[in-house]
VOLOVO-887045 format. One record per atom (N, C-alpha, C): residue in one letter; x, y, z. Coordinates in steps of 0.001 Angstrom, whole numbers, plus 500000, padded with zeros to 6 digits. Atoms other than C-alpha are relative to their C-alpha. Layout:
BEGIN
aXYZ ...
This chain:
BEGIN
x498883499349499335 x475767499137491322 x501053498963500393 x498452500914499597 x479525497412491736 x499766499785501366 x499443500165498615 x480128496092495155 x500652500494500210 x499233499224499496 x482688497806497153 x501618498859500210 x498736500701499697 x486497496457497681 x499940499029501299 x500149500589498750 x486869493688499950 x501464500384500845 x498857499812499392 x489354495164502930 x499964498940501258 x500008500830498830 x490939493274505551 x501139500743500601 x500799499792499206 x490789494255508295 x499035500721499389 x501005498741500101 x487407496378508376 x499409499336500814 x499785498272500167 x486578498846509406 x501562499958500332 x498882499208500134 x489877500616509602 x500131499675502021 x499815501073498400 x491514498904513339 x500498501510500889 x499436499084499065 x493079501918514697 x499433501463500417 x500498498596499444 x491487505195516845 x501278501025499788 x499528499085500454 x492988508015515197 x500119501228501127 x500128498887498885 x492268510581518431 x501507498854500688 x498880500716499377 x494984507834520046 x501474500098499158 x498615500551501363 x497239507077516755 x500363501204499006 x500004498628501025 x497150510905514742 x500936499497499058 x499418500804500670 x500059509379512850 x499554499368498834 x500472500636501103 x497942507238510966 x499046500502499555 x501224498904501315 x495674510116509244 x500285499454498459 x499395500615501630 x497403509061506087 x499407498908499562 x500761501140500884 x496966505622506172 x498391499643499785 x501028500150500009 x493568506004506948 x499545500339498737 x500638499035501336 x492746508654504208 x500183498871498654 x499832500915500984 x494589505980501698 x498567498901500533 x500911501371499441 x492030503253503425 x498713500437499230 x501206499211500083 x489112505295503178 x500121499774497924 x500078499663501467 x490019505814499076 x500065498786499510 x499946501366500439 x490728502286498505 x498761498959499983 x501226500789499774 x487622500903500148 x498723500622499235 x501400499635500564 x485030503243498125 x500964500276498101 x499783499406501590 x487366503483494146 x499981498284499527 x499884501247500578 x487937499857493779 x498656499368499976 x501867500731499900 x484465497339492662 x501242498338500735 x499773500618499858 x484740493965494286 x501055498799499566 x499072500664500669 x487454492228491954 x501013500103501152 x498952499170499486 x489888493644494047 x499807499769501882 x499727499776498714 x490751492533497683 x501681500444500268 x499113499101499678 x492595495100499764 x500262499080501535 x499321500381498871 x495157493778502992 x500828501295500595 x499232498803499124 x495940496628505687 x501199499472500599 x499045499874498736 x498955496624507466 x499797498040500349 x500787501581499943 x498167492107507011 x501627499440501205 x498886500725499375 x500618490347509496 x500003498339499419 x500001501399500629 x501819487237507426 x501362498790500919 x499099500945499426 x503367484316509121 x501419499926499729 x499320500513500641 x506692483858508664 x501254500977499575 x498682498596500613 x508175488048507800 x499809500429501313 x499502499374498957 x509489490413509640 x498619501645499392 x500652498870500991 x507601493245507389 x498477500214499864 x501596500093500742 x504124494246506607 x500005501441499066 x499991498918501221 x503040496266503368 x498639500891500887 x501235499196499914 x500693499303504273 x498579499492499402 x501528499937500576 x498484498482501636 x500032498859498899 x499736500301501196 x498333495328499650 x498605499786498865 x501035500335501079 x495895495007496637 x500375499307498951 x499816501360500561 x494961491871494941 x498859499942498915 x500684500173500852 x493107491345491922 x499968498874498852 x499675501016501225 x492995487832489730 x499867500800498659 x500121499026500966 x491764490190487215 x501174500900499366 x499662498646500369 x493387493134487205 x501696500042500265 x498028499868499672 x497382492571488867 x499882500122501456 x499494500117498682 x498868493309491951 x500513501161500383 x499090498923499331 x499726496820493739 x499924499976501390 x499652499960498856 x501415497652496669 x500222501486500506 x499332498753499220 x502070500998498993 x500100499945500848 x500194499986498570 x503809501727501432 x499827501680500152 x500794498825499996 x501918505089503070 x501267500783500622 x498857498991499290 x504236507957504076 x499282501096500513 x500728499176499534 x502044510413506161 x501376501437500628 x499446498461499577 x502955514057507296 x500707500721499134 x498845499432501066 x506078515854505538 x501209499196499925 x499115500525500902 x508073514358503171 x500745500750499162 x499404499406500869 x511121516229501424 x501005498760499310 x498760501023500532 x513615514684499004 x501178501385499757 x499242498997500476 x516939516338499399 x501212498952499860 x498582500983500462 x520519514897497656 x498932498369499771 x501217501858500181 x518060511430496566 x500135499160501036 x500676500641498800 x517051510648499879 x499162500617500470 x501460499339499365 x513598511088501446 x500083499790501342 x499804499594498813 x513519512804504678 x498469500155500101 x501512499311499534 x510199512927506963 x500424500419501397 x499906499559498640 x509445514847509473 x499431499571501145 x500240501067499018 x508919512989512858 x499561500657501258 x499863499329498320 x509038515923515366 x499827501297499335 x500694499090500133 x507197519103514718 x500606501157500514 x499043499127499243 x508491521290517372 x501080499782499852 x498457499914500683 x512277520267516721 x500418499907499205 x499587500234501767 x512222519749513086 x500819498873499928 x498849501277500127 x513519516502513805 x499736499091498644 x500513500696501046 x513587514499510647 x501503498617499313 x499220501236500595 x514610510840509318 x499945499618498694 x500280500610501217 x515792509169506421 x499806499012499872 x501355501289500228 x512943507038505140 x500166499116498310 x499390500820501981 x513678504314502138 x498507499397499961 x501391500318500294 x509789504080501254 x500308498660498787 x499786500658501760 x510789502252497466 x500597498326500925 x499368501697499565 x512992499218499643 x498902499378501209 x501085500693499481 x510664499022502183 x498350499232499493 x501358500769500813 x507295497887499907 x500587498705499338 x499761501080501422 x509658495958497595 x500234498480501101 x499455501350498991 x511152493894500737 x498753499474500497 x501255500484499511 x507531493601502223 x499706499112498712 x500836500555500847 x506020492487499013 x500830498607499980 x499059501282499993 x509360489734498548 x499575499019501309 x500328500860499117 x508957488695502328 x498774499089499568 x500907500295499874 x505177488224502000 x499616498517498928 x499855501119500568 x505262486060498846 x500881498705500185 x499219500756499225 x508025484285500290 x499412498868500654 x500624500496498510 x506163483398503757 x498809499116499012 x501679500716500090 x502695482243501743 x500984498589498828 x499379500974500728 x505171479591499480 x499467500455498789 x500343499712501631 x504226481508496124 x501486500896499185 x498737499367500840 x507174482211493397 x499624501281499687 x499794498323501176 x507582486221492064 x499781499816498983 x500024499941501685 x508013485435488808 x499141499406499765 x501088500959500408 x505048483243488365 x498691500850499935 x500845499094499857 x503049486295489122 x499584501058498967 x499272498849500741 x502030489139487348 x500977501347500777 x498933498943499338 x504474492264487946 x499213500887501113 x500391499261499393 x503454494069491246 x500825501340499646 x499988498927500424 x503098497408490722 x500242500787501801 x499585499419498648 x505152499219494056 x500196501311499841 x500373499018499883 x503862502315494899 x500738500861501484 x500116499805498500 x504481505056497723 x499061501042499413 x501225498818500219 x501646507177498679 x500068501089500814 x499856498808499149 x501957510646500171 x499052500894499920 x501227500179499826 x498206510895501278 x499766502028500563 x500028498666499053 x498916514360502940 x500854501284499250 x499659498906500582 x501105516114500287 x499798500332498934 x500486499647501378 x500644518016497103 x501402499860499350 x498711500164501102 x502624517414493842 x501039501186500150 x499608498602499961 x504157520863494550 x501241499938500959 x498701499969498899 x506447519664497942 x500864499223499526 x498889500245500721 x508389517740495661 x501025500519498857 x499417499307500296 x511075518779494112 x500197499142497943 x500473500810501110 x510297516102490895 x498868499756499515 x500918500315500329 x508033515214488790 x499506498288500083 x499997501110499186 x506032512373490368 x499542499215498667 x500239500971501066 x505868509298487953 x498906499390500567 x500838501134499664 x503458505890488278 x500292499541501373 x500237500200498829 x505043504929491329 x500157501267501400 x500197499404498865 x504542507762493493 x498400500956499870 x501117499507499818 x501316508943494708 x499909501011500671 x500385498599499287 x500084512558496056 x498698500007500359 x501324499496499408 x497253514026497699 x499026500334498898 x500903500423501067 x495733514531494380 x499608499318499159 x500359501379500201 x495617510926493788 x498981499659500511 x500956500520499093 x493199510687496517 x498496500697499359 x501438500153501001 x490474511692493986 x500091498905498806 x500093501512500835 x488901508764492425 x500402499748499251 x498949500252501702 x489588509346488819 x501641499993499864 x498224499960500019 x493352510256489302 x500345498544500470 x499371501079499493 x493820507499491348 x499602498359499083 x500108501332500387 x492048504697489404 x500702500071498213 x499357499548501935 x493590506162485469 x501317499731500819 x498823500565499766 x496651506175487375 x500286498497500568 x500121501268499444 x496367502660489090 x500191499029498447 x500290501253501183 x495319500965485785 x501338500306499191 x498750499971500795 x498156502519483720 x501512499451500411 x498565500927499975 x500634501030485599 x500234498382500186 x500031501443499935 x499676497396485909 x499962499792498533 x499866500620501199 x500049494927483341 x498818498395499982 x500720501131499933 x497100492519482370 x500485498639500302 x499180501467499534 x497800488902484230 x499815499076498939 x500856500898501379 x497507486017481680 x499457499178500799 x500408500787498750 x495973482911483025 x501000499077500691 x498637500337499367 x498903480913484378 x499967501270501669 x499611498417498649 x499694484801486467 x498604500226501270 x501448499961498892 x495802484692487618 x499890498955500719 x500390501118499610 x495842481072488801 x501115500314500964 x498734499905498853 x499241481671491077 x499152501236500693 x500784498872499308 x497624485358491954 x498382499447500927 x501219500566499036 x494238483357493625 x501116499139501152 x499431500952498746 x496506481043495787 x500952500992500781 x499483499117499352 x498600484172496848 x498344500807501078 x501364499856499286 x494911485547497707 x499321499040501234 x500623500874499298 x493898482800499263 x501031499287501135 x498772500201498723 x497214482037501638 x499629501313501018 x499990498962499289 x496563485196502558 x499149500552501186 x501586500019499664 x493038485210503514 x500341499164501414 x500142500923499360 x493938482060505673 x500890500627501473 x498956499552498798 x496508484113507977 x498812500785501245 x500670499443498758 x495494484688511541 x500298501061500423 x499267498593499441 x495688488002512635 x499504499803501801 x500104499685498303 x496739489011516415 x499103501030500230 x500914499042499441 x494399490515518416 x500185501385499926 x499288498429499339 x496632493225519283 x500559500649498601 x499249498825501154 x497906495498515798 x500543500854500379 x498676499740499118 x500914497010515726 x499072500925500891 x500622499165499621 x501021499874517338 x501290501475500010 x499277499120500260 x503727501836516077 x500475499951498229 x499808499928501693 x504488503412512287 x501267500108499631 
């Protein structure tokens, strides 16, 4: 039997009866830590020295490539090509959320901060995941980088995962371990955030 994904943090840092909010990222957590075999370390919410940013979800693989999501929990519409969520239940209050710039800027900061070049890498694969809705509340048809609630079954999610990365060569795997391994070395604060 495969080993299981290595996540960091674990277990999953935040009480959900406190944080409801983060049902999403959990549910993504939860799917990440039992579809992936050990090749593959996963970074929650990682605070890296140096950004302003953190990626929801990063996954690292010398093997396999590099994806990223950032998680978008509750309701998500896209109207005029901007994505609106809803924030406020009782007032239908709702903001516009740039999921696509926020992963790409996290992922830039993060390599940035650990002193590893982009291009030396293989291509991260930047995802958003919308852990809580069905293909149906969009008003498009969702490509490679967007994820639904019926991603969060294994097979969908790992046929879709693999089809959008691109095998690393070795050069891309030897930079991809020292991105791993900067990463590994970062101290996390006691305290996580505590707002999404």
């Amino acid at each position: 039997m495969a080993k299981l994904t290595k996540l960091y943090p674990s277990p999953f840092p935040h009480d959900l009866q406190k944080k409801p909010k983060l049902r999403g990222e959990k549910l993504v957590y939860d799917l990440l830590s039992g579809v992936l075999d050990d090749s593959w370390t996963v970074f929650y919410d990682w605070k890296t020295k140096g950004t302003r940013r953190r990626i929801d979800f990063l996954c690292i693989s010398p093997e396999h490539g590099l994806a990223a999501f950032e998680v978008k929990g509750g309701m998500v519409h896209n109207a005029r090509g901007k994505f609106r969520q809803l924030i406020n239940a009782k007032t239908g209050q709702r903001k516009v959320v740039t999921p696509f710039d926020q992963v790409k800027m996290g992922f830039d900061e993060v390599t940035l901060a650990c002193g590893i070049e982009k291009a030396m890498l293989p291509p991260c694969h930047l995802a958003i995941f919308y852990p809580e809705m069905h293909q149906s509340g969009f008003t498009f048809t969702k490509g490679l980088h967007i994820f639904t609630q019926e991603d969060l079954e294994h097979n969908n999610f790992q046929e879709k995962l693999f089809n959008a990365l691109s095998t690393p060569t070795h050069p891309e795997r030897e930079v991809t371990r020292r991105l791993l391994g900067a990463l590994k070395m970062q101290k996390q604060p006691t305290r996580l955030r505590t707002e999404i």
